[in-house]
C-alpha positions as CSV (number, residue, x, y, z in Angstrom):
1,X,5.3,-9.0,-17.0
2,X,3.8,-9.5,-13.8
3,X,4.6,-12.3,-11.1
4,X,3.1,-13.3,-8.0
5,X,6.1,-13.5,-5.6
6,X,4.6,-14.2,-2.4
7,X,8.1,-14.4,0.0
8,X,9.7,-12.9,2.4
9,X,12.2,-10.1,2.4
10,X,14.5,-8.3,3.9
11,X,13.7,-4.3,3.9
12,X,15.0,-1.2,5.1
13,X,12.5,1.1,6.5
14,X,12.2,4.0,8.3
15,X,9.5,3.6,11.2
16,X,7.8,7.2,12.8
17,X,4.8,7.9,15.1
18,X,2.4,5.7,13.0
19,X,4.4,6.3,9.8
20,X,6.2,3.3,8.1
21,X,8.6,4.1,4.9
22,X,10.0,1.2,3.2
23,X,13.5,2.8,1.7
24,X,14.7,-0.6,0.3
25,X,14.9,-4.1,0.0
26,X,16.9,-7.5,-1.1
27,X,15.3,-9.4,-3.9
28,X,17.3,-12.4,-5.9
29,X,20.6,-11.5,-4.5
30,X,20.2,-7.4,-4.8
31,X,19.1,-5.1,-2.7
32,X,16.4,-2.8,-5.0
33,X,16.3,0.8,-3.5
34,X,12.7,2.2,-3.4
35,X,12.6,5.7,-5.4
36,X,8.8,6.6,-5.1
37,X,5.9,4.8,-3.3
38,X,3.0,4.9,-5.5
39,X,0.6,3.9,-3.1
40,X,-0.2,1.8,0.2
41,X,-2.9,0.6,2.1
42,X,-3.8,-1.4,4.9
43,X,-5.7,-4.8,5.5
44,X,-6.6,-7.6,8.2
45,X,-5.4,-10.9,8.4
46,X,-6.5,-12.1,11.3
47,X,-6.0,-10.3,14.2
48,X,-2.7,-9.0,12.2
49,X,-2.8,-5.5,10.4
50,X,-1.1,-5.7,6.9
51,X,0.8,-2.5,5.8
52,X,1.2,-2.2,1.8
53,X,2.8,-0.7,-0.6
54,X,3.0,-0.1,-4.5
55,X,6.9,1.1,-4.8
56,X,9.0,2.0,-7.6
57,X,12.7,1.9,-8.2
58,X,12.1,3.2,-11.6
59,X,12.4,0.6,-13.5
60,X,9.9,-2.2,-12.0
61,X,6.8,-2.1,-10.0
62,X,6.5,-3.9,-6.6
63,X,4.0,-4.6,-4.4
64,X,5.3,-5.3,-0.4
65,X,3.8,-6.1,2.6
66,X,4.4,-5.5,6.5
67,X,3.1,-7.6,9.1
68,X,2.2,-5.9,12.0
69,X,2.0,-8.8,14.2
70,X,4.9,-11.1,13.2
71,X,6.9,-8.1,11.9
72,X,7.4,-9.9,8.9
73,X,7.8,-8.4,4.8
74,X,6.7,-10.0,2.3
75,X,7.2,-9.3,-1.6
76,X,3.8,-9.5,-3.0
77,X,4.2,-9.2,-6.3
78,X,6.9,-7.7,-8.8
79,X,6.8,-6.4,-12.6
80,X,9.8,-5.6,-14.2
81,X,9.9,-3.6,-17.5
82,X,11.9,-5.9,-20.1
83,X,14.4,-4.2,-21.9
């Protein structure tokens, strides 16, 4: 089931030359630690430039956003495998 989250987060990345690498963030009271990014991509907001990415910890799918402006994250969306 997908969900359209649209809040902010708190992440752990790892930020290099022009290289940013979410490594995990808190969601619902737990912090979810990123296994694989599946993809990412960048947009405009604005004069802001949007950094996102598709990551994995395995068992859901999440899509997060950074703001290069406000410095902001943002959980996009999330879908979690029922089990």
């Amino acid at each position: 089931m997908t969900l359209e989250i649209n809040e902010p987060i708190r992440v752990g990345a790892i930020f290099s030359q022009r290289c940013v690498r979410p490594v995990w963030f808190s969601w619902k009271g737990r912090q979810i630690r990123i296994k694989e990014s599946a993809y990412s991509w960048k947009s405009r907001e604005g004069s802001a430039v949007l950094f996102h990415f598709s990551v994995t910890d395995g068992q859901g799918l999440y899509e997060i956003c950074y703001n290069g402006e406000n410095l902001g994250w943002v959980l996009i969306r999330a879908t979690e495998e029922r089990g």
